[in-house]
Structures are given as structure tokens and as C-alpha cells.
C-alpha positions in Angstrom: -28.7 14.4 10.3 -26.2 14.0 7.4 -27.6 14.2 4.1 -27.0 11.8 1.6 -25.3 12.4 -2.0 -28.1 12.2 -4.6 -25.9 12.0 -7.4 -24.6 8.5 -5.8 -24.0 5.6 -8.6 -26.7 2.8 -8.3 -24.2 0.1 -8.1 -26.9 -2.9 -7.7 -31.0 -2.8 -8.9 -32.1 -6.0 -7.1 -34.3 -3.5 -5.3 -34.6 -0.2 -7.3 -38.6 0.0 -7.3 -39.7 -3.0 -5.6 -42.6 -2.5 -3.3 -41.2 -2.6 -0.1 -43.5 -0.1 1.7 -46.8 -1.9 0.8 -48.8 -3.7 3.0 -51.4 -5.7 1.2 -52.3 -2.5 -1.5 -51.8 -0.1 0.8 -48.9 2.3 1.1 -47.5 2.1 4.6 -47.5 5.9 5.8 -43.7 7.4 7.0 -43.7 10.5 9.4 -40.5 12.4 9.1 -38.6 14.1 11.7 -38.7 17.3 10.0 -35.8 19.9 11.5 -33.3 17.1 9.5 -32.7 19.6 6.5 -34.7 20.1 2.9 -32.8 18.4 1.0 -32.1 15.3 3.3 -36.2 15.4 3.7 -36.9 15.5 -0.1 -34.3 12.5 -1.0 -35.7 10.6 1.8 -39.2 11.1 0.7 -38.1 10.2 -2.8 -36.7 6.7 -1.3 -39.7 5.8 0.7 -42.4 6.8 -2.2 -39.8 4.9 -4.7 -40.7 1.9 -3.3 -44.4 2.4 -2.6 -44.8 3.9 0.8 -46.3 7.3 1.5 -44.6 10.7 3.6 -47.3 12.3 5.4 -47.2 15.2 7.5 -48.9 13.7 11.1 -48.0 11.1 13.0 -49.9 8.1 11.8 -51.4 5.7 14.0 -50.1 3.0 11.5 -47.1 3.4 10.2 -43.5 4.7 10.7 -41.8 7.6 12.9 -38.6 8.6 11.5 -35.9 10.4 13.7 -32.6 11.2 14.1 -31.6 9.6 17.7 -28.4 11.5 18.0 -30.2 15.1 18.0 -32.1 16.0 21.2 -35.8 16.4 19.0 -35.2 12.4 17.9 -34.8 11.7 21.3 -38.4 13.4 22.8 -40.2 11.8 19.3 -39.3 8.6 20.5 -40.4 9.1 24.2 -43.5 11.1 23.0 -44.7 8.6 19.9 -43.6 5.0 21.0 -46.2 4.4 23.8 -47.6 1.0 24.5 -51.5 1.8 23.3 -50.1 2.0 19.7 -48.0 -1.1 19.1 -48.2 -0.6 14.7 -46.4 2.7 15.3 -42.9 2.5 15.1 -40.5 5.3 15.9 -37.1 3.7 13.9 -33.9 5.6 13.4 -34.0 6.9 9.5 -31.9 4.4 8.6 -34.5 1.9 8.1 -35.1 2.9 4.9 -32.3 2.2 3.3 -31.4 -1.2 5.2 -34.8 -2.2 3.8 -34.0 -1.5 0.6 -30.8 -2.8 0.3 -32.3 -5.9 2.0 -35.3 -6.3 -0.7 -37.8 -6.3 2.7 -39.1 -4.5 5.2 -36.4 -5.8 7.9 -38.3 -5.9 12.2 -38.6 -2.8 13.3 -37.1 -4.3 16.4 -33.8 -5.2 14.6 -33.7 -1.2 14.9 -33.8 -0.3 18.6 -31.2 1.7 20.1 -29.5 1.8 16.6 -27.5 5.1 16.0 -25.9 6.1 12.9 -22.5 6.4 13.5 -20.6 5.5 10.1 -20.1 9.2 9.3 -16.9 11.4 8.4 -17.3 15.2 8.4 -21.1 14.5 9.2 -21.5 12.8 6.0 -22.4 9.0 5.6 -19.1 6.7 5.1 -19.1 4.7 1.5 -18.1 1.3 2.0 -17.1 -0.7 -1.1 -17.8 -4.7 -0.3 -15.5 -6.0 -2.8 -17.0 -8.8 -5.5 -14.7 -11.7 -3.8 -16.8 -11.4 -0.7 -19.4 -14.3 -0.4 -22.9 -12.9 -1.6 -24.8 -13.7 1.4 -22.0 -12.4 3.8 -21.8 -9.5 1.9 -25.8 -8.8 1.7 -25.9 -9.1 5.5 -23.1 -6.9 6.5 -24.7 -4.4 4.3 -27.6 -4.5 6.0 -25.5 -4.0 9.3 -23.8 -0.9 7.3 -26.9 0.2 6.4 -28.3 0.5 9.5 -25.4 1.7 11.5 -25.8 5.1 8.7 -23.1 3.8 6.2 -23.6 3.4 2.6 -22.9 0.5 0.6 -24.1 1.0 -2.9 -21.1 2.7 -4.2 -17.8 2.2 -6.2 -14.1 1.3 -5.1 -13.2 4.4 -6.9 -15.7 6.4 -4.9 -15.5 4.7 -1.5 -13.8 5.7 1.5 -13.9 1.9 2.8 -12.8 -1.0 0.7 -14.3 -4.3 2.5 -12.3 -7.8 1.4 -12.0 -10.8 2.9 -8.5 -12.2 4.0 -9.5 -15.8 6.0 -7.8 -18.0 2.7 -4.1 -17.5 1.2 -5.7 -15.9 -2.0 -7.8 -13.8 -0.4 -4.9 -12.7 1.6 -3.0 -12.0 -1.5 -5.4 -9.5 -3.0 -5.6 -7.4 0.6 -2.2 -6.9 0.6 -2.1 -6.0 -3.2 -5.1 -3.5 -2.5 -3.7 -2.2 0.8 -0.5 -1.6 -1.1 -2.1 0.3 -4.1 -4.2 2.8 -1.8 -0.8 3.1 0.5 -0.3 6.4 -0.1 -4.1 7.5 -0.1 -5.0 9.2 2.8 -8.7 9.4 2.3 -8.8 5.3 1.1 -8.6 2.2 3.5 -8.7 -1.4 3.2 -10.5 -3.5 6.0 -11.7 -7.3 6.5 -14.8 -7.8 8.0 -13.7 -8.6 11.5 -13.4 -4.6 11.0 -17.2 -4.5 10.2 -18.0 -6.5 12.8 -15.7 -4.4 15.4 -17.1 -1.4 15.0 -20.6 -2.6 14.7 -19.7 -4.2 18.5 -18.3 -0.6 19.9 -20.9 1.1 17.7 -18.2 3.6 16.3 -16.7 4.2 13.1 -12.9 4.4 13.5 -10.2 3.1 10.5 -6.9 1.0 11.3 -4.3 2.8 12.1 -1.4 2.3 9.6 1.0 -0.6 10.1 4.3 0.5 11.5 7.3 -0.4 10.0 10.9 -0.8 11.6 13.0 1.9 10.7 16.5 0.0 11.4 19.4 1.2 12.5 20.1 3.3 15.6 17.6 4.8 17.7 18.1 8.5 17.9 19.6 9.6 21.1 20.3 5.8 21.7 24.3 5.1 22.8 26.8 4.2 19.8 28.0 0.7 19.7 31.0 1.1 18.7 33.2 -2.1 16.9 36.3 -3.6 19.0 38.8 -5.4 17.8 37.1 -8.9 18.2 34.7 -6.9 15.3 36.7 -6.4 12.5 38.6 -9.7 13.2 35.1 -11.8 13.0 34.5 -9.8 10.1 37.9 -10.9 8.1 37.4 -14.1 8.6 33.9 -14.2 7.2 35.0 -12.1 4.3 38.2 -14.4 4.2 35.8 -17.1 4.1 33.2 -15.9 2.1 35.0 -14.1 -1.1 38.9 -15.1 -0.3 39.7 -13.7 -3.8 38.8 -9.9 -3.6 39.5 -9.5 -7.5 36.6 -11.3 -8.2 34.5 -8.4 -6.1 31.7 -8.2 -4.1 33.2 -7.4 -1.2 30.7 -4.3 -0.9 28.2 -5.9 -2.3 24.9 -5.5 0.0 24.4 -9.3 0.1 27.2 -10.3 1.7 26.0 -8.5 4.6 22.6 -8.8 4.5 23.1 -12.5 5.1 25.8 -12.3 7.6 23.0 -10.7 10.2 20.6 -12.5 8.7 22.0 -16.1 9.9 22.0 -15.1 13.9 22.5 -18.6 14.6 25.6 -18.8 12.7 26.8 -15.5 13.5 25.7 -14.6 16.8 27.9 -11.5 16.9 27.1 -9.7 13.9 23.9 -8.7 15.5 25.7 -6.2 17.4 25.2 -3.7 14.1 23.2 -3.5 11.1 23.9 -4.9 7.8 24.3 -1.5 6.8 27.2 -0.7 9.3 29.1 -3.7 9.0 29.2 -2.9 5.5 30.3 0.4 5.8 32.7 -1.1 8.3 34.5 -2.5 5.7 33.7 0.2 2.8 35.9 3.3 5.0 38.8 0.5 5.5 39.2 -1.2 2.5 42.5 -1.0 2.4 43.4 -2.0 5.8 41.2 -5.1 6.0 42.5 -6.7 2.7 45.5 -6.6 4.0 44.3 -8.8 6.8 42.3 -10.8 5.2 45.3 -11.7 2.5 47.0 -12.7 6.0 44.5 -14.7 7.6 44.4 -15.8 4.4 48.2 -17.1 4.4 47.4 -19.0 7.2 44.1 -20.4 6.7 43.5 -20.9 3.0 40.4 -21.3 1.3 40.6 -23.4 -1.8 38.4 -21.3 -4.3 34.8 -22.8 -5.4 34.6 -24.5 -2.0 31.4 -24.6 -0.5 30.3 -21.8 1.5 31.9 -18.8 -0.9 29.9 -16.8 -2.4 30.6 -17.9 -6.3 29.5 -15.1 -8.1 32.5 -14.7 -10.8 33.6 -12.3 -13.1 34.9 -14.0 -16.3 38.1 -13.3 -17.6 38.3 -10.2 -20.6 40.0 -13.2 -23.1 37.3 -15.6 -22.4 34.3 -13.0 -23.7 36.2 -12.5 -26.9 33.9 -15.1 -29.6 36.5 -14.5 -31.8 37.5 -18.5 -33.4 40.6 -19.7 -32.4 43.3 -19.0 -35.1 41.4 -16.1 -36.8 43.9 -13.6 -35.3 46.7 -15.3 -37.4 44.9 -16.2 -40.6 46.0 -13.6 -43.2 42.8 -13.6 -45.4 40.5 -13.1 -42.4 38.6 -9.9 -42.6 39.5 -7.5 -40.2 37.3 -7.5 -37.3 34.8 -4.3 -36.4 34.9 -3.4 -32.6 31.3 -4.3 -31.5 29.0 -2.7 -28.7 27.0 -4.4 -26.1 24.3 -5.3 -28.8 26.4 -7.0 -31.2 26.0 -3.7 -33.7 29.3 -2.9 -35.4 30.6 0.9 -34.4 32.7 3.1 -36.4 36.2 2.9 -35.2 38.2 6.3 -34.2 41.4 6.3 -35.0 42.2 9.0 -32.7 41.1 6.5 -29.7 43.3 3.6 -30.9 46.4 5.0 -29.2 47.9 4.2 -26.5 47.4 5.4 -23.3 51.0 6.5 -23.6 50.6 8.6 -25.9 47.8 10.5 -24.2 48.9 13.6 -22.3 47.5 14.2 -18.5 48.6 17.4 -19.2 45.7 19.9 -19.4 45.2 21.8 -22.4 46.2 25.6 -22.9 44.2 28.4 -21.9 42.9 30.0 -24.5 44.0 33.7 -24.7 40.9 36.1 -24.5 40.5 38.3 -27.5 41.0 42.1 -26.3 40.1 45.9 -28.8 43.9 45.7 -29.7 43.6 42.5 -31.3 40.6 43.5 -33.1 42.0 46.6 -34.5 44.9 44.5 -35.9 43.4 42.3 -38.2 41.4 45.3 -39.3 
């Protein structure tokens, strides 16, 4: 039997000292499997004698057996103590306890039979968080269900191993996918719905979601090399042709243009024959060759520029970015103007970079001539 953490966070108190184990003014007597460990035995005690029932060291006639059904003693308490002369004795998996509590009642005794607890990792009971945006009487009931099944519920998202949210409306979907995303990388943290809950409360095991797989793209490794053919690279000028006719302008390596090309299989059935990726670098290794047939396909098939269906991202002209008034150049009391930066600061013109490029030598400088003893003694 697992202990539980007794340093645990009390998360809700809806039930912290209530008299659960009472019936009438009389404490209900618990007898406790007792090969389940010390320290298990003395928080459990504490739990049942919290809430006004009694441990007692004999099996009462009235009262409560608890066992562990998973260990082979459980098993010959429950065949040796549940017999039909003695119908207020009640051998119940430990769990009871806590399902009570976190239920505010003393739940049947029969909602117990044949009830193992199986939410464990390492032998220790899972923490499941039931987030806040889960309705309050689905969430008290699954807990119950957790409870019983040997999970814990009153806990923290920060502590949990299990965060619980619901997903059946678009918001709710929303904040699954933002939690899923910001435990993606923690591998001792999962998200779940309650259809999970409910799952493994049908199979009666605790088991997470496996990760969602993601395509990788590209080739398969050890899968055969499409290679391009000449009907290729000629589809492929005439969408760039089409697409950006003037390569000035750029963006023929832009990752757009593309991206959309196999993204639109309906209007380009035969790009799907390689990635986004490779038809790109198609074009990126022979630039040179398919501008050159472009500007002929061109020749014949010309694309008036701005037409529908290019892509009209534009670079402006250098002249037009200049804010400089019209006629300031030639008016001879004008102040001269400061070279500016990106942020519209003035910067300190160097002289030395105001020449020309002709002026500028792509000659490298001279080595400079290492300093030997003989040079030293001379200027001595």
C-alpha cells in the first residue's frame, strides 16, 4: 500500500473536520489492515479520527475493515471478515476514506466493491489537478471516482502530475491547447479531459496519453529520391514568371512563395511531387539559370506588373524614401542636411567615408614588418 504525502496542500476545507464517521453520537469503529506500513497507518488513523470515527485494534462487529485488495493479506481479510451473519461489517478497500471525505458523506459501502487502487506512479498515489473551469458538480463527482480508484485530488497544478480540463466548447478548447502547450516539454506533467477520467476508470488502469505525433516533412529516410524532370523546373518558371515577373523587386526565395504553391494542390497538382522546401531550394542552387528562363518565357508571355495573381510585395525606389522637399537641394540658404539613421537621430558625418568607392583601394594593406633584437639595439 502506497503511503500518502502528509505534507500535501489542503486545497479545499468543505470537509476538513466534519463528522463523517459518526453515527448518531457514536464514533463508527475502523479496523486497519495493519502490515500496510507505520506511517501510511498513523496518517490514516489521523484521517478517520479527524472526522470523528475511531481505529481500533479488532475487528468490530459494527464497523469498517480496511484492506489493501491488491496484496495477498487484503485478499484473505475480505474472504475471512465479510460473511453474511454480519451484514454492518464492511470490508472496503482503504480508499474509502478519503472518497468520503472529499464527498462530505459516508458514500455505500457497496459503491466500493471490487474497487482497486490503481492511480499510482512509482507506488505512490497520482495527484490530479481538476482545473477551476470544470463544472462544480462534474468536478465533485469525478473526484470521488479519483478518490476511490487511489488518486488524489486535493492538490495544486503546480504539484500535480495530472491536469484535468474540459475541452467539449471552443473556449474550453482554447485553454487545453494553451495548457498542453505550456507543460510540452514537462515530462513528469500531462493535460487530460475527462473522457480520460472516465477511460481509465472503465479499464481500471492508470495510463497517460501518449504525445501527439507530428509530421516531420520531407523525405522518409531510406525512401527513393524524386528527383525533378524537365516538366519541373519548366512548371516552376512559369509560376515564378507569373507570380514575381520582375525579379528586382525580390522574393524570389522568399519561403511564401513556396509555401503556397504546394499549399494550393488543386491549382498546382504537380508541385506536390516535393516539399515547399525543395522546390525552393530548386530555384535557390540555379538562380542564375532559371532567371534566364523566366526573362524568356517572359518575352513571350508577358505579365503586365500589379496584375492580379502576383505577389505585390514592392520594394520602393531609394529616391522616393528621401523626405527631403522638392527644391531644397537647389535653394542656396537651406541648411545643409545631417545624414540620419533608421530612427530619425542625426549621426556624425565621417569625412573619410564620403569618398567614392573609387577612390577606395581593394588592395590589402601592408604587412607590417615584425620588430627583431637588431632593431631594438638600434634606436638604443
Amino acid at each position: 500500500m502506497a503511503p500518502n504525502p502528509t505534507d500535501r496542500p489542503k486545497v479545499t476545507q468543505k470537509s476538513s473536520g466534519s463528522q463523517i464517521f459518526v453515527d448518531g453520537d457514536e464514533p463508527i469503529k475502523f479496523f486497519l489492515q495493519q502490515d500496510t506500513g507505520q506511517t501510511f497507518l498513523a496518517w490514516l488513523s489521523h484521517k478517520i479520527e479527524e472526522h470523528g470515527g475511531i481505529v481500533v485494534s479488532t475487528v468490530p462487529i459494527k464497523g469498517y475493515v480496511l484492506i489493501d485488495p491488491d496484496t495477498e493479506k487484503g485478499s484473505r481479510l475480505v474472504e475471512r471478515w465479510q460473511v453474511p451473519d454480519k451484514p454492518n461489517r464492511h470490508v472496503v478497500c482503504y480508499t474509502f476514506v478519503r472518497a468520503c471525505i472529499i464527498a462530505g458523506q459516508r458514500i455505500p459501502p457497496s459503491t466500493m466493491k471490487d474497487i482497486h487502487p490503481f492511480f499510482k506512479h512509482h507506488n505512490m498515489p497520482v495527484e490530479i489537478f481538476l482545473h477551476a473551469s470544470l463544472d462544480s458538480t462534474a468536478s465533485r463527482d469525478i473526484a470521488i471516482e479519483i478518490e476511490k480508484a487511489g488518486g488524489v485530488t486535493e492538490t495544486t497544478e503546480e504539484r500535480a502530475r495530472v491536469i484535468i480540463v474540459p475541452r467539449k466548447s471552443k473556449q474550453e478548447a482554447v485553454l487545453f491547447k494553451d495548457l498542453t502547450f505550456r507543460y510540452e516539454h514537462n515530462p513528469d506533467k500531462f493535460v487530460e479531459d475527462l473522457d480520460w477520467v472516465r477511460n481509465c476508470l472503465a479499464q481500471k488502469k492508470y495510463e497517460n496519453s501518449p504525445p501527439m505525433r507530428r509530421n516531420m516533412g520531407g523525405r522518409r529516410p531510406g525512401s527513393a529520391r524524386t528527383e525533378y524532370t524537365a516538366e519541373d523546373d519548366e512548371n516552376l518558371v512559369k509560376y515564378i514568371g507569373r507570380r514575381i515577373p520582375n525579379a528586382a523587386l525580390g522574393g524570389r526565395l522568399g519561403n511564401n512563395l513556396y509555401i503556397e504553391l504546394t499549399d494550393r494542390a488543386a491549382e498546382y497538382p504537380w508541385a506536390q511531387r516535393h516539399t515547399w522546401h525543395s522546390w525552393r531550394n530548386r530555384y535557390k542552387t540555379r538562380q542564375l539559370i532559371f532567371d534566364v528562363a523566366i526573362d524568356r518565357w517572359l518575352q513571350a508571355n508577358p505579365q503586365p506588373e500589379g496584375q492580379k495573381g502576383q505577389m505585390l510585395f514592392v520594394r520602393l525606389p531609394a529616391e522616393s524614401m528621401n523626405d527631403e522637399p522638392e527644391g531644397a537641394a537647389n535653394d542656396e540658404n537651406a541648411a545643409p542636411s545631417m545624414p540620419r539613421k533608421r530612427n530619425g537621430l542625426p549621426r556624425k558625418v565621417n569625412d573619410k567615408t564620403s569618398e567614392t568607392t573609387e577612390s577606395l583601394s581593394l588592395e590589402p594593406p601592408p604587412a607590417k614588418r615584425l620588430r627583431t633584437a637588431e632593431d631594438t639595439r638600434e634606436e638604443r
